[in-house]
N, C-alpha and C positions, 0 to 999 in steps of 0.2 A: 504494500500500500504506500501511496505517496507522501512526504509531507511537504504538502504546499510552502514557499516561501525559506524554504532550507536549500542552502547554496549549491548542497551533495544533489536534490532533489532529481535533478535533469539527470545529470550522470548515471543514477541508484536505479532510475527508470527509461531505459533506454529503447526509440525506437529504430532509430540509425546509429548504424553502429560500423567503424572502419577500420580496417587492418589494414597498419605501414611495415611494408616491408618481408611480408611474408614471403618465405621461400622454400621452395619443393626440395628431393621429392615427397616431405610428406605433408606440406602446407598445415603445420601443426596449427597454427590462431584461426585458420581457417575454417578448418575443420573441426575445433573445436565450437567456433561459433556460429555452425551451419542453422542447430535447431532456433535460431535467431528468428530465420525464413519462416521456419515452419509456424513461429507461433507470431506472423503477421507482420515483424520488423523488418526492416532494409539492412543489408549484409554487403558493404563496398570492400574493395582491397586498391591501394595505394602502393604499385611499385612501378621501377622504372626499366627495371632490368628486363628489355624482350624475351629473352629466354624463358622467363618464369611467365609471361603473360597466358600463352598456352594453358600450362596448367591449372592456372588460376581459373581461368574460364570454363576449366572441363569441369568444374568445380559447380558451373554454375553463377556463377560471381561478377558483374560486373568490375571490370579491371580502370582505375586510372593513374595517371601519369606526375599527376600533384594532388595533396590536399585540397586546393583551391577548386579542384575541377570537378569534386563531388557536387551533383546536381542539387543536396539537399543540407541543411544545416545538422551536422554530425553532431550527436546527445553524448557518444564516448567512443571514444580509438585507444587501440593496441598499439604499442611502438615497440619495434624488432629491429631496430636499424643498427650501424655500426654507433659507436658512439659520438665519433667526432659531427658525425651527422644530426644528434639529436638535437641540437639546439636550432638546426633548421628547419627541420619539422616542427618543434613546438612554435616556432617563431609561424608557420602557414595556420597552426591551429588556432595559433589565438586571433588571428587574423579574419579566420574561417568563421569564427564564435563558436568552436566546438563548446560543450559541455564538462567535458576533462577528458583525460586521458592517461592511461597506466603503461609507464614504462619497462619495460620486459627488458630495455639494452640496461645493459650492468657495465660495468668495470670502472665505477665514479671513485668514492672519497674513498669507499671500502676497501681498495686497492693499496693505499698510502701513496701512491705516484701523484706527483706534482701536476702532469695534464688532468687524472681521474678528478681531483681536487679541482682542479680551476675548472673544469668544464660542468661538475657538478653546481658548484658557486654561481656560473652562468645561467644553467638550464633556472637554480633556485631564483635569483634576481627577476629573470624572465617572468617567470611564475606570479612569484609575488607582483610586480610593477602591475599584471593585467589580473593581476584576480582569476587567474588560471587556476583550476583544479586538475593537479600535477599529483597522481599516485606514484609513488615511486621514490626515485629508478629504483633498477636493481629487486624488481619484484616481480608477481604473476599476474598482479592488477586484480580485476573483479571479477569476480561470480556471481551472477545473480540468477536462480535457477528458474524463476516465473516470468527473464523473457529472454530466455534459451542462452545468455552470456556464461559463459564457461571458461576456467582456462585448464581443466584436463579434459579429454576425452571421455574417461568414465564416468565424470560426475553427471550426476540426476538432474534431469528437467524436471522439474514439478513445480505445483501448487502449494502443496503440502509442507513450505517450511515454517519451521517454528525458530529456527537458533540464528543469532546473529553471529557470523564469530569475525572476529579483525587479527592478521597474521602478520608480523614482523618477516613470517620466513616462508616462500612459496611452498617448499615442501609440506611444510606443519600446515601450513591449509589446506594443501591439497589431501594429504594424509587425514587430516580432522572430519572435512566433506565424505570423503570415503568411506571411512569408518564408521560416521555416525549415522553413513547411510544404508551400510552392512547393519548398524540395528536398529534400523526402521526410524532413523530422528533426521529430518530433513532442513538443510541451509533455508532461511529468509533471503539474507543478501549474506555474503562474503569478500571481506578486501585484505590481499597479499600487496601489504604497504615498504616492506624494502626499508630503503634509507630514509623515509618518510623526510623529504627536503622542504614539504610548501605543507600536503597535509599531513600532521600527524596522528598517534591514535586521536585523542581526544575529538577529534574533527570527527572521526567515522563512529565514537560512541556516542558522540551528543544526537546524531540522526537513528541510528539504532534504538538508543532509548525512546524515541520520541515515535518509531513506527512500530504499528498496532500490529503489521504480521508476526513481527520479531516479539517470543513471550521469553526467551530468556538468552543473553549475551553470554561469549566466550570469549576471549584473547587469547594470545598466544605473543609475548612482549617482551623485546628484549632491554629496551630503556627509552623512555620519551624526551621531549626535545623542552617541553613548561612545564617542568612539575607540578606548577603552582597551579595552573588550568587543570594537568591532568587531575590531580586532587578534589577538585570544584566538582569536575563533570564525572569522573567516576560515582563520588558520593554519592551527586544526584541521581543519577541512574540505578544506584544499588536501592534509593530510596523508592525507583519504580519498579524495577523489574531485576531477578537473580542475575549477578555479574560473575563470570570463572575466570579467575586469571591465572593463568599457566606463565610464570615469568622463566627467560630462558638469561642463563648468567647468574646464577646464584652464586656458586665458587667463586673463587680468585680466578682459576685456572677459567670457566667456563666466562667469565666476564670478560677476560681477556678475549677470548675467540669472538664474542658478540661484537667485538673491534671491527674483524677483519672481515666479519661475515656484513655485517652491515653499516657499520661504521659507531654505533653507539656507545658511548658511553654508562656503563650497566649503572644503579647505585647501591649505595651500600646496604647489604641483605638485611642488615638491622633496621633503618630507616624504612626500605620498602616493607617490607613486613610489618610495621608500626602505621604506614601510610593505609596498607590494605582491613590494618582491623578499625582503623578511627572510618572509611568509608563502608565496611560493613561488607566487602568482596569475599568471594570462596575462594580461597587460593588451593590451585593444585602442581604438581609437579613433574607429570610426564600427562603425555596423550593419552594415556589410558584410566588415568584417576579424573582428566575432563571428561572422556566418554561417560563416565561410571557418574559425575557428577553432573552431566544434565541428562543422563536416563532417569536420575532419582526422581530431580526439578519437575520432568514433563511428566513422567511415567506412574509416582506415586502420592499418593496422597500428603499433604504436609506432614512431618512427625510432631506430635506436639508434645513430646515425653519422651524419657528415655529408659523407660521398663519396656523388656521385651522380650516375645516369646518367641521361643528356638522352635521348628519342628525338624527334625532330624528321621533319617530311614536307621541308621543304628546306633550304637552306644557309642562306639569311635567318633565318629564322625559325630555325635551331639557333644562329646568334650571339646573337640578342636572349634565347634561352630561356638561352642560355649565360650573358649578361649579367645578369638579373635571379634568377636563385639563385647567383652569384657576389656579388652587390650585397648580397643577403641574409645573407653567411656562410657558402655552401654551396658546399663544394668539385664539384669538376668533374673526378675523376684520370681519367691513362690507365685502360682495361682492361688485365688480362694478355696474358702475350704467346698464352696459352693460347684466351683470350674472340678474339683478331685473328685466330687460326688457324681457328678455328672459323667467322666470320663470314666471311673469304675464299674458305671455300669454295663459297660463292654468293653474296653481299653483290655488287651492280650497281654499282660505282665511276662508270660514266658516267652523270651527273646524281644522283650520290650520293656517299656518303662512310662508311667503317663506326671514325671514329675517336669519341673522344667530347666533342661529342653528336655521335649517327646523324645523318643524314643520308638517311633511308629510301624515302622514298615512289615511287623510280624501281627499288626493288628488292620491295615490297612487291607494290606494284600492283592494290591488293582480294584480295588470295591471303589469306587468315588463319590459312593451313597455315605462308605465310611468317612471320608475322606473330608467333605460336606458335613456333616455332622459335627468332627472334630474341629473343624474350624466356627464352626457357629457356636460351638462351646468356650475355645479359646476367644474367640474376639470379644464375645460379651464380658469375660473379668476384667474388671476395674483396674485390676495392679496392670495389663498389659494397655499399652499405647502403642507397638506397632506390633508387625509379624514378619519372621524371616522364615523360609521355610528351603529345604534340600529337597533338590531333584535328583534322584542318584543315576549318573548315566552306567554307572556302575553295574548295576541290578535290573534296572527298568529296564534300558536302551532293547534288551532280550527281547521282553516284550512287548515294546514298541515297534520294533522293527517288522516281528511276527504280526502282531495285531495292529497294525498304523491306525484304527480306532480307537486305541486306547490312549493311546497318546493326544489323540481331539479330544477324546471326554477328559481327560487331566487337565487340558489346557481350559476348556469351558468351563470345569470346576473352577480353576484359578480366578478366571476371567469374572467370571458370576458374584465369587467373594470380591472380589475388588469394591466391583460395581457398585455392593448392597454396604459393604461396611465401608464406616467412616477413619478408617485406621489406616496406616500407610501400609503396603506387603512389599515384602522382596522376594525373591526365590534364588536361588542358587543350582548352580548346574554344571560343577567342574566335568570339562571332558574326559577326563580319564582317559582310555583305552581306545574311546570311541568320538576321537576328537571330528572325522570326516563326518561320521552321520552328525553329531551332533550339531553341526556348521550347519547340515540339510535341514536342522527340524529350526533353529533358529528364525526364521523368518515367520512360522507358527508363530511364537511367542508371541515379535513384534508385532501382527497383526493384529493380535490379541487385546495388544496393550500390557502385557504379562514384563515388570521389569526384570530380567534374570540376568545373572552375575557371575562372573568365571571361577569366581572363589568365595568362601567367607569373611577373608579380610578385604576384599574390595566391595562387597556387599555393606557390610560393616565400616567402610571408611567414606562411601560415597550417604548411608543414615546418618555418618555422625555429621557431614558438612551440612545436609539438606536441615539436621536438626537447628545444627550454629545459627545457620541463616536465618530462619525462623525465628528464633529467640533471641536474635540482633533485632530482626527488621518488624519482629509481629505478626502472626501468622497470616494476616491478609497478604503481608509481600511476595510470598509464593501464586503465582497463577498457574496454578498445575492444569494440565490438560486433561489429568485425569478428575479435577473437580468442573470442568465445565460440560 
């Protein structure tokens, strides 16, 4: 969705759209930005080189020969050029009235060379003088997945995003899109910002917070250029909607390479980390604790408490589950004496246990009548505020595989308790053995809405962030998709 009156606005919503410089043979910007066409936009390519025009055009693509001679006023371009050339191409764009433009050519300040430097300094002056919206250099530029702007191949067209995320580093966006589209959580808008020389983050979260597609932000940041702005506009944002910040440069050692990779300056891990608790952000630490921390945000209910009940398929595995949300901050209380009465009067003691965590799977036994029952016993006690429970691909996958309806009616159960109670659930589902089939059934889940988790301590560390946040911001500040 748009926000009127926001400088990013034109750019974030594009209907012409131009690529400079692209070149075969696999016309990468190109073809990534084909589904452009499809969903109604205008798709140009800007090169000068004959050789390449050919292919441009098998492509489909009108070809021309300057920025200036595109028929129509360019919303956003791609720039792939050598470098010494960029600052003549931006110099047609702003001329043009493009909308902005994300620079792909790299080798600027990040480099340490003296030209890299000065030519970077130019492009930025340029920038700045015309109020040009310059992503970049040194980046992947934009992804916006609802008007087919791409800058991998694989990434998803769709309708369907919820997540904003802003990327320092092309790969960690492109990797972040991916992944979070392997479990079913789809981009709003995404910007692979580089050496961020004209916009920095704060630029692309102040429009983020402000657009209604986007229900909760992600970065991936290696050090900003205002602290004192970045501070302002994170706050605010964290006060509208969940912010994950993924800072890359924590070390000594790892601050130094955020030099070379993108030219920043990291700060110091004390200060940022002081910065992220007074604005009220989730901080996480690799790509797979952000994955884990906006499956919680979108996927489950707010936690508003930190009792909770384990269900477990055996005794092993309810110690360790037991161990790693105890390890986290998360309590573990008895049930009432009211939850024990209820559960004895069918809970299978031999080769099980109904204290907490359950101890189920010798009472269960594929029954999801049982299964259903057990949980509409557990959610109603008091002392519990959420529910984690194991899926053991251990034992199941057997039967899963044999009966593929059994593994629908598991997931219906899941899906059904969600629905009806007001308590957050997780599930858990290390692959064990059966790490191939379990990748196949994975997309069940997400379809589901079912949030499941490759471990207990990642299940347990993405409840405790979902909980922090909650109890920093108040539990309206979660807009969970699964509360609307």
């Amino acid at each position: 969705m748009a926000v009127p009156g926001h400088r990013l606005d034109r750019m974030f919503n594009p209907k012409v759209v131009a690529v400079i410089g692209d070149k075969g043979p696999g016309y990468m910007w190109l073809h990534n930005n084909l589904p452009l066409k499809e969903r109604g936009g205008r798709l140009y390519s800007v090169q000068l080189d004959e050789k390449e025009i050919p292919g441009i055009e098998a492509l489909g693509v009108q070809n021309f020969k300057s920025v200036l001679e595109v028929p129509e006023p360019i919303d956003y371009a791609l720039v792939a050029v050598p470098r010494q050339v960029s600052p003549y191409v931006l110099k047609d764009l702003i001329a043009a009235g493009a909308g902005g433009a994300g620079f792909f050519t790299s080798g600027f300040a990040e480099t340490g060379e003296e030209l890299g430097i000065r030519l970077q300094e130019q492009l930025a002056s340029m920038a700045r003088e015309a109020g040009f919206n310059l992503v970049g250099p040194n980046c992947m530029g934009l992804y916006l997945p609802k008007a087919g702007v791409r800058f991998n191949v694989d990434a998803p067209v769709t309708d369907a995003g919820e997540i904003g995320f802003l990327s320092q580093s092309g790969t960690h966006g492109i990797m972040f899109s991916l992944v979070a589209a392997a479990n079913g959580m789809y981009i709003s808008k995404c910007a692979s910002f580089g050496n961020a020389i004209v916009l920095d983050v704060s630029d692309y979260l102040e429009y983020l917070m402000l657009d209604d597609e986007t229900k909760v932000i992600g970065m991936y940041v290696e050090g900003v250029k205002d602290g004192r702005r970045f501070f302002a506009t994170l706050k605010e944002a964290c006060r509208r909607k969940p912010v994950v910040v993924w800072k890359g440069g924590q070390t000594e050692a790892g601050a130094r390479a955020t030099m070379s990779h993108t030219g920043s300056l990291a700060a110091p891990q004390a200060v940022w980390d002081g910065m992220m608790r007074q604005c009220g952000a989730i901080t996480t630490n690799n790509l797979d604790e952000t994955i884990d921390a906006m499956k919680m945000l979108l996927r489950s209910k707010t936690p508003r408490g930190d009792g909770m009940a384990l269900l477990a398929q055996t005794g092993g595995q309810s110690v360790s589950m037991t161990d790693a949300f105890a390890k986290a901050g998360l309590r573990v209380p008895r049930f009432t004496d009211a939850t024990y009465a209820a559960l004895g009067e069918f809970f299978n003691i031999v080769g099980g246990s109904y204290q907490n965590p359950l101890d189920m799977a010798g009472t269960i036994q594929g029954n999801m009548e049982t299964l259903d029952r057990i949980l509409r016993i557990v959610d109603a006690d008091p002392n519990v505020d959420g529910m984690a429970m194991e899926l053991s691909a251990l034992f199941a996958a057997r039967q899963w595989k044999a009966k593929p309806e059994t593994l629908d009616r598991t997931i219906a159960t899941l899906a059904d308790h969600m629905a009806r109670s007001e308590k957050p659930f997780v599930a858990v589902l290390h692959p064990a053995h059966e790490a191939e089939y379990v990748a196949s059934i994975m997309p069940k889940f997400n379809d589901a809405g079912v949030p499941v988790f490759q471990s207990f301590e990642r299940a347990a560390a993405a409840y405790r962030r979902a909980l922090d946040f909650a109890r920093r911001q108040g539990p309206s500040a979660v807009a969970s998709s699964a509360e609307v």
